[in-house]
C-alpha positions as CSV (number, residue, x, y, z in Angstrom):
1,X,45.1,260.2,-92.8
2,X,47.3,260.2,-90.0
3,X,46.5,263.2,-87.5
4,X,49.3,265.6,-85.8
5,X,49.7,264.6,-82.2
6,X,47.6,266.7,-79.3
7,X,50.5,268.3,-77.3
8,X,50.4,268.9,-73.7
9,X,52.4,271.1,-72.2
10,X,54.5,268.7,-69.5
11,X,57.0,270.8,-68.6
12,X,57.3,272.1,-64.8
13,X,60.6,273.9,-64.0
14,X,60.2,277.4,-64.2
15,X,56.8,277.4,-63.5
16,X,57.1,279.4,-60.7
17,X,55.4,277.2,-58.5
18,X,56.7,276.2,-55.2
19,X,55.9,273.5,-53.0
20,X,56.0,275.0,-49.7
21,X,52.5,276.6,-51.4
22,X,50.7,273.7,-51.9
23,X,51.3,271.7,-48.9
24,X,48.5,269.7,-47.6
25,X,46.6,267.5,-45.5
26,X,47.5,264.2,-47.9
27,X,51.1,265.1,-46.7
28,X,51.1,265.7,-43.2
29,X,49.0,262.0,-42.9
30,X,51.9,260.6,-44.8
31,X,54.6,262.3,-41.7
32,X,52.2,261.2,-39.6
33,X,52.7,257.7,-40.4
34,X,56.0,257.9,-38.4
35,X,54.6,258.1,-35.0
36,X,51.0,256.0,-36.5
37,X,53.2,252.9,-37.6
38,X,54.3,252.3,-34.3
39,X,51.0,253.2,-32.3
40,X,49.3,251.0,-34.4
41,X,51.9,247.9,-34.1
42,X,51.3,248.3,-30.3
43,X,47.3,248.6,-30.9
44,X,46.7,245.9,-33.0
45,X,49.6,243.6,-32.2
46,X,48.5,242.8,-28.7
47,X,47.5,238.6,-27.8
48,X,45.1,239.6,-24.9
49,X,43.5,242.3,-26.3
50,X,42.8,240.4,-29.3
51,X,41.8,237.6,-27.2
52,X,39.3,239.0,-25.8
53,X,37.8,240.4,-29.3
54,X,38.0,236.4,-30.2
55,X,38.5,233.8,-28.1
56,X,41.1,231.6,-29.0
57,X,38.8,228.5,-29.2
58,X,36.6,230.1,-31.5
59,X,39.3,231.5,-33.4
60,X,41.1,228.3,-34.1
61,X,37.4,227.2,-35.3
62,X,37.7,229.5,-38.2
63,X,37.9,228.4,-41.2
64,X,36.5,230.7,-43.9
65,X,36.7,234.8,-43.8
66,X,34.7,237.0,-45.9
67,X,35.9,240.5,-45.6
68,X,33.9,243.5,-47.2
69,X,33.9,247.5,-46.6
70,X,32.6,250.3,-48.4
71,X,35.0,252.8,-50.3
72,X,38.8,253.1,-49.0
73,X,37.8,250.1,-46.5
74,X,36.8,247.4,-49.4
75,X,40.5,249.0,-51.0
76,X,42.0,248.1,-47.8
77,X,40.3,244.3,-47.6
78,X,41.6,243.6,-51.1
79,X,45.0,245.1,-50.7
80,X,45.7,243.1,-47.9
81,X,43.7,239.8,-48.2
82,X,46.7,238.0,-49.6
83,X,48.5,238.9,-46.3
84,X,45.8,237.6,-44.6
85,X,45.6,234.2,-46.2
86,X,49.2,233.8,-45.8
87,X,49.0,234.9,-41.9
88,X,45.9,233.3,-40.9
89,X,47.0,230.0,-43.4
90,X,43.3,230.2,-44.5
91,X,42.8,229.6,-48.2
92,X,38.9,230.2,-48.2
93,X,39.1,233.9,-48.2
94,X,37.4,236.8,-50.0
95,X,37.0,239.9,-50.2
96,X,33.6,240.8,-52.2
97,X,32.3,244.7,-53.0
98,X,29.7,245.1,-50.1
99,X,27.0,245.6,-52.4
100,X,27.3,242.1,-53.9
101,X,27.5,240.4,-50.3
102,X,24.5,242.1,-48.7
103,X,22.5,241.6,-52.3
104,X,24.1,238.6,-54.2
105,X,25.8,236.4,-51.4
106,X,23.5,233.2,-50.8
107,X,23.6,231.2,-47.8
108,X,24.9,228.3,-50.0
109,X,28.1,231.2,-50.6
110,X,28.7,232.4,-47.6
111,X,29.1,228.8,-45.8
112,X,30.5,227.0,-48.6
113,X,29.4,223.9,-47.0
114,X,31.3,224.8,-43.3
115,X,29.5,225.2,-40.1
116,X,28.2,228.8,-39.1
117,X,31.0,229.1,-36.2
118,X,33.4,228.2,-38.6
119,X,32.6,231.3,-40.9
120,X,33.6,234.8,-40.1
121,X,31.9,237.7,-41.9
122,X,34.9,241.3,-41.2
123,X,33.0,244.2,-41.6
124,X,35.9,247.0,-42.1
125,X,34.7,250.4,-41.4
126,X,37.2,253.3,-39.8
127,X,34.1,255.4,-38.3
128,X,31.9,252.0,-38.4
129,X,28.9,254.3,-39.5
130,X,28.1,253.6,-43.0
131,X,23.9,251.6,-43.3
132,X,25.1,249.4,-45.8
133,X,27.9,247.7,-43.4
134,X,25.5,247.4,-40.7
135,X,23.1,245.6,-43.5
136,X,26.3,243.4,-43.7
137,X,27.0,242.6,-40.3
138,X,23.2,241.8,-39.8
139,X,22.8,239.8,-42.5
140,X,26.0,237.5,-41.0
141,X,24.2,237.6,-37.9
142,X,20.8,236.2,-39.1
143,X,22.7,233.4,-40.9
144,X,24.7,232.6,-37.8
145,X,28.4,232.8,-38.5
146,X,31.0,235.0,-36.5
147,X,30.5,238.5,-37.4
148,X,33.6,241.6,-36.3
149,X,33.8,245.1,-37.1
150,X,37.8,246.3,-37.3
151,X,36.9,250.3,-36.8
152,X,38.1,253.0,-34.6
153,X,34.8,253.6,-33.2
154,X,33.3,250.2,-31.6
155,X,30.0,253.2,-30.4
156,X,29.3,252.8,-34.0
157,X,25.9,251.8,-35.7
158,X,28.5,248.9,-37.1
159,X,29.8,248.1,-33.6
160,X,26.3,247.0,-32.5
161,X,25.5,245.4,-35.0
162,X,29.1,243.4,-35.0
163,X,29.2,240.3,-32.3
164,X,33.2,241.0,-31.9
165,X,34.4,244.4,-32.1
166,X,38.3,245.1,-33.2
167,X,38.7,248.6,-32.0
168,X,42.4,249.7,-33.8
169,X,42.8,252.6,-31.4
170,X,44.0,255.1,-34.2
171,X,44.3,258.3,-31.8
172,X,43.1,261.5,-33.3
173,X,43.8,263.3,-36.0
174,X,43.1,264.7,-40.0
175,X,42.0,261.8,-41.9
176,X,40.8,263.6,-44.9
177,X,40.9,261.9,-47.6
178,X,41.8,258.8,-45.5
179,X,45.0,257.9,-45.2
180,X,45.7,257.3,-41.7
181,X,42.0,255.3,-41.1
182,X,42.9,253.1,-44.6
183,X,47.0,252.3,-43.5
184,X,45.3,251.6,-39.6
185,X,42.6,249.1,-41.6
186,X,45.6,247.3,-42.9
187,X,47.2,246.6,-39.8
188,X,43.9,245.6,-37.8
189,X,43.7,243.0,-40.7
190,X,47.0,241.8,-40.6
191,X,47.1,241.6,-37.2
192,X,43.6,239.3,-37.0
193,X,45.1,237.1,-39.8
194,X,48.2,236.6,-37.8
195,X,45.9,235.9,-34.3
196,X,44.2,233.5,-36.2
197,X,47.3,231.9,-37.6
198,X,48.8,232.1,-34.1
199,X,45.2,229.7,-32.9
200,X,45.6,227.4,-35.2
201,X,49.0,226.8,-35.4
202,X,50.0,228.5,-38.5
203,X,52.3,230.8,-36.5
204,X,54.0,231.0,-33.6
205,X,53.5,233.3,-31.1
206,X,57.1,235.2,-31.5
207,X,56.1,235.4,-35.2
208,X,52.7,237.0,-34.2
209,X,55.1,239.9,-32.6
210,X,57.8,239.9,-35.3
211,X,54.9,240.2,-38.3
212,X,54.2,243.4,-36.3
213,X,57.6,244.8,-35.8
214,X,58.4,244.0,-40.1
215,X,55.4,245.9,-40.6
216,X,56.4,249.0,-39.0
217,X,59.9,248.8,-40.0
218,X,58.9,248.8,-43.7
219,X,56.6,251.5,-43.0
220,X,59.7,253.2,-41.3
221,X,62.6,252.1,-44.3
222,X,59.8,253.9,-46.9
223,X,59.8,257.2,-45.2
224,X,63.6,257.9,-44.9
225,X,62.7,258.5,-48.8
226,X,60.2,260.3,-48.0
227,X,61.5,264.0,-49.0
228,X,62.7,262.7,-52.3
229,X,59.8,260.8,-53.2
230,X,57.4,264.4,-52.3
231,X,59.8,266.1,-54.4
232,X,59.2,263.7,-57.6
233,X,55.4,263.7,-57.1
234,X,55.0,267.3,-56.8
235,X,57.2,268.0,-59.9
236,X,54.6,265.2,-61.9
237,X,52.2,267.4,-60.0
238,X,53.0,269.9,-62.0
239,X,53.5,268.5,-65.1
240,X,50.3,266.9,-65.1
241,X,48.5,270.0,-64.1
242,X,46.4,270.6,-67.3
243,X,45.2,267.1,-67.5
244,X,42.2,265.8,-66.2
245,X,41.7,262.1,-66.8
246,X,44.3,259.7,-65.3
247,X,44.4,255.7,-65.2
248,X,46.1,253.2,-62.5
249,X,47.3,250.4,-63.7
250,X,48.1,247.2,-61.6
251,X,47.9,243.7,-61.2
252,X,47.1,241.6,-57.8
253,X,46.8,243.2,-54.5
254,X,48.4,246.5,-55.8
255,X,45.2,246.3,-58.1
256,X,43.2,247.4,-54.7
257,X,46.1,250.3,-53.7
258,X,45.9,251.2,-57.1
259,X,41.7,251.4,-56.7
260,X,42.7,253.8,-53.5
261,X,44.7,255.9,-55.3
262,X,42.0,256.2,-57.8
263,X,39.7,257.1,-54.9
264,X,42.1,260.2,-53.9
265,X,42.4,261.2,-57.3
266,X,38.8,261.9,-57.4
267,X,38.2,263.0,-53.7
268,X,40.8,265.6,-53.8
269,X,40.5,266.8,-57.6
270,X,37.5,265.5,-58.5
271,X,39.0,264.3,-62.1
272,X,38.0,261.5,-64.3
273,X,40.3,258.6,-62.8
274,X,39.9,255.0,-63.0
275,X,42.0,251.6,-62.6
276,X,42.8,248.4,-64.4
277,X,45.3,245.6,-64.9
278,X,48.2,245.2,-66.9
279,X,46.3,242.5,-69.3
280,X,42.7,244.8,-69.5
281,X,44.7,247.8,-70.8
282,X,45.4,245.9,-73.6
283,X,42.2,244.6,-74.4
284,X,40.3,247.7,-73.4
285,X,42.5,251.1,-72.1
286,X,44.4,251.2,-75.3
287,X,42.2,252.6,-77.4
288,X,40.8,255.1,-75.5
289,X,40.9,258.2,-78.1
290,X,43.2,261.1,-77.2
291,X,45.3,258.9,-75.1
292,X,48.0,261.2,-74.8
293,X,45.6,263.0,-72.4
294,X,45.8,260.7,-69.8
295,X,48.2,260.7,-66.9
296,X,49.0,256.7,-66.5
297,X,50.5,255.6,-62.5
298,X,52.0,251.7,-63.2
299,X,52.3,250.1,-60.0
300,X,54.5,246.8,-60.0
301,X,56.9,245.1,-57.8
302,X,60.0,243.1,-58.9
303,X,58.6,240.2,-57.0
304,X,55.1,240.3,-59.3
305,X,54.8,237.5,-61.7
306,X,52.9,239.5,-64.1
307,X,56.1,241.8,-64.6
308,X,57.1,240.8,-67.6
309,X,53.4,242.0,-69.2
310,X,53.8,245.2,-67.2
311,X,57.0,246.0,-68.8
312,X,55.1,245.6,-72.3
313,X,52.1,247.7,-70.5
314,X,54.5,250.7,-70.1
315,X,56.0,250.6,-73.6
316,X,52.4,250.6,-74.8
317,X,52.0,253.7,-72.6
318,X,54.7,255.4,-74.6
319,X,53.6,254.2,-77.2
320,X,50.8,256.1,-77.1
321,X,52.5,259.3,-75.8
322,X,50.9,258.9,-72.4
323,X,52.7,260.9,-69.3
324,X,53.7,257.8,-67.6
325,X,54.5,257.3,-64.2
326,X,55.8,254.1,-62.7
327,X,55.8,253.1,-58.9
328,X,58.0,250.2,-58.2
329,X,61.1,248.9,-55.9
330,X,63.2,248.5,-59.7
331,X,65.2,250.9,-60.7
332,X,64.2,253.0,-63.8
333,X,66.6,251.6,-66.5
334,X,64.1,248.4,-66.3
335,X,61.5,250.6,-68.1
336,X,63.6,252.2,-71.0
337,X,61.8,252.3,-74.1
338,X,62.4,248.8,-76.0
339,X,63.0,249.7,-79.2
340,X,61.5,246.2,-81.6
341,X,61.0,245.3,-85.1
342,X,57.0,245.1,-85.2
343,X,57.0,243.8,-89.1
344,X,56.0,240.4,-88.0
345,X,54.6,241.0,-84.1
346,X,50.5,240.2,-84.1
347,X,50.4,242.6,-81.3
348,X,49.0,245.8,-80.6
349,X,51.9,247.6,-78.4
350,X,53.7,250.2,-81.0
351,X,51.6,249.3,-84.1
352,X,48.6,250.4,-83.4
353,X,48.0,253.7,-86.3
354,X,46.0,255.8,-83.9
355,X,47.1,259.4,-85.4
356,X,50.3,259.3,-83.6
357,X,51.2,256.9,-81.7
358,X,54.8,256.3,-82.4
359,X,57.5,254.2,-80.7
360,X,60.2,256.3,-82.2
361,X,59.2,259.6,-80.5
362,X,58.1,258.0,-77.4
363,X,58.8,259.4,-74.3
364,X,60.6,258.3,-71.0
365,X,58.3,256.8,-68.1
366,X,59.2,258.6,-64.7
367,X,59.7,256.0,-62.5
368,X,59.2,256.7,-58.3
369,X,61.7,254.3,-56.5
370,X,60.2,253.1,-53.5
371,X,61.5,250.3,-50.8
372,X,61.0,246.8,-51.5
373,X,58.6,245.2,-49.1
374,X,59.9,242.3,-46.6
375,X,57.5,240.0,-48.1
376,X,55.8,240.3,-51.3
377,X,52.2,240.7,-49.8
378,X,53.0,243.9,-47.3
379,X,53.9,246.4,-50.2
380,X,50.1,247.6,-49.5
381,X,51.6,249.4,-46.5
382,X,53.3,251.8,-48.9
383,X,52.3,251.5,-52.3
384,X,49.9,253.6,-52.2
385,X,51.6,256.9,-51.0
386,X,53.4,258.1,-54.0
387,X,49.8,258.2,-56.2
388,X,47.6,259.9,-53.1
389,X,50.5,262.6,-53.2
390,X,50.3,263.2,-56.7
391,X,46.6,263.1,-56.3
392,X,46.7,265.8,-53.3
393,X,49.8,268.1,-55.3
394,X,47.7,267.7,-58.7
395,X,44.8,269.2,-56.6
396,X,46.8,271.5,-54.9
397,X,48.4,273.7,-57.9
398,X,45.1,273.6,-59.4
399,X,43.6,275.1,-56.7
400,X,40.8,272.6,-56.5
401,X,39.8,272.3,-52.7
402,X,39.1,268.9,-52.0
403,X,35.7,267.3,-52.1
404,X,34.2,269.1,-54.4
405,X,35.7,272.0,-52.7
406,X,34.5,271.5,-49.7
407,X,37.9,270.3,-47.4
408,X,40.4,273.2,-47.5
409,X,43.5,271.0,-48.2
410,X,45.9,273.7,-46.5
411,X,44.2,274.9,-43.4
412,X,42.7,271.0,-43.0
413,X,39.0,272.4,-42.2
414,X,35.3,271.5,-43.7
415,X,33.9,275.0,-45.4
416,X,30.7,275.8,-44.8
């Protein structure tokens, strides 16, 4: 027997809620990034002061990086590890979970048959304090190979435990839930990449300046949308408020923003959240039961060759009467509801007889417009924004304090 479909209510104007209420630390990072864009260009961007981190000798010597972190920092080594390859022209990168380097990573793994010199273990830690990166760092150091901390605090438990210290400068300021210390982390690891490229010939040193400068620029093109893009998140905000499980969906490197957005949604709410890929959603998300009680964020990029399977992600999101959002530089008309004959289709999208799941009464995917990156692998500097402001606004008009409660989101201070 077919069920009736769970409604939710999804509606937000005349709600009576106003924005100018809910404002909140997640926000004022994001403004922030106007002034933090071009401090951190200068910070990281610099020849000498990278060349004293790492000589250039030794840096021309490298030929493998292994890149791990704990929480938004192992976010930050995946979302950007495809800029690093491309920088550094290293192919014989990764970016493993930490636990699975300082547990599961042989010798045999971590040299894959190179010299030690020519093997660089990044430690990636903002305050450089976690145990389990210093584990990391030491275990580098006993095998031999280059070991560097990228942090903002090289007085850290990390930074003495790291041979090389990258200190990204980051001046002072809120960083709860992150933002600032995770879009910093990026730039320190584009800016290595490009330092190495620049030693070993991959770039030239005019290119080692101009990665910087495109870096900030896009930073700078994303926020003259700024207002409009807080407007449409605080509105989903709102019409999201009653749920409390949501899914990020994304392919690639945005796989790893999309894991950081995930991260916010359970720092400042402390909802069920979690993230997959365009072709696991299929195999496994869809048939979650009461789907329709999940608030869905699609991140993809016209330049992402898995778009054409996250345009048939987002109808099965419909589909399924998910509230849908979708982060991308296309414009929304590329995610209109595709109405198809199914009679003959061996495939799961609009078929499936889950109660009420129902092409014809499907819904329309909100779809956030953001800036399309310079090159394909910097969208990371962005991408993540529009989800960690839902994740803060969703908070926010719930009035759930973040951390458990225990960061006031509007005055910015720890309780208790």
């Amino acid at each position: 027997m077919k069920l009736p479909a769970k409604r939710i209510n999804l509606s937000w104007r005349g709600s009576g809620l106003k924005k100018e209420d809910y404002r909140n630390s997640v926000l004022h990072q994001v403004r922030d990034l106007k002034e933090l864009a071009r401090i951190q260009k200068e910070k990281c961007f610099h020849l000498e002061k990278l060349t004293e981190v790492m000589g250039r000798e030794t840096a021309a010597g490298i030929k493998r990086v292994i890149f791990t972190g704990c929480g938004d920092s192992y976010s930050a080594a995946g979302a950007m590890l495809p800029g690093f390859k491309r920088l550094s022209g290293l192919k014989r990168c990764n970016a493993p979970d930490i636990m699975d380097f300082c547990c599961y990573y042989t010798r045999d793994k971590i040299l894959k048959g190179l010299k030690a010199e020519e093997v660089l273990v990044v430690a990636i830690s903002f305050s450089g304090s976690a145990q389990r990166l210093e584990e990391a760092l030491n275990k580098a150091n006993d095998l031999g190979v280059q070991s560097l901390l990228i942090t903002r605090n090289p007085d850290s438990r990390g930074g003495r435990a790291a041979k090389s210290v990258f200190n990204v400068e980051t001046p002072d300021g809120c960083n709860s839930p992150g933002l600032r210390s995770y879009y910093a982390s990026m730039v320190g690891m584009a800016a290595l990449g490009a330092y190495i490229g620049c030693c070993n010939g991959t770039l030239g040193e005019q290119e080692f300046y101009d990665t910087g400068e495109t870096i900030a620029g896009y930073t700078l093109r994303f926020l003259e949308d700024l207002d409009r893009i807080d407007e449409e998140m605080f509105a989903e905000a709102v019409k999201m408020k009653d749920l409390r499980k949501f899914e990020l969906i994304a392919d690639w490197n945005e796989g790893s923003s999309a894991q950081f957005v995930e991260q916010k949604f359970i720092e400042c709410g402390g909802v069920y959240c979690d993230h997959t890929t365009s072709e696991e959603f299929a195999h496994i998300s869809f048939f979650f039961r009461g789907p329709e009680e999940f608030g869905t964020i699609v991140m993809v990029n016209e330049a992402d060759r898995s778009l054409s399977r996250m345009k048939d992600t987002v109808n099965g999101c419909l589909a399924q009467h998910r509230p849908t959002l979708v982060v991308t530089d296309l414009e929304a008309s590329e995610f209109e509801v595709r109405q198809r004959d199914w009679s003959d289709v061996d495939n799961f999208y609009g078929i499936a007889d889950q109660g009420f799941n129902s092409m014809e009464q499907a819904g329309k995917a909100a779809v956030c417009h953001i800036a399309k990156a310079p090159e394909q692998w910097m969208s990371p500097f962005v991408d993540f924004i529009p989800g960690s402001l839902l994740a803060a606004y969703h908070a926010a008009v719930n009035e759930h304090h973040f951390f458990g409660g225990r960061f006031d989101f509007r005055t910015e201070t720890w309780r208790g």
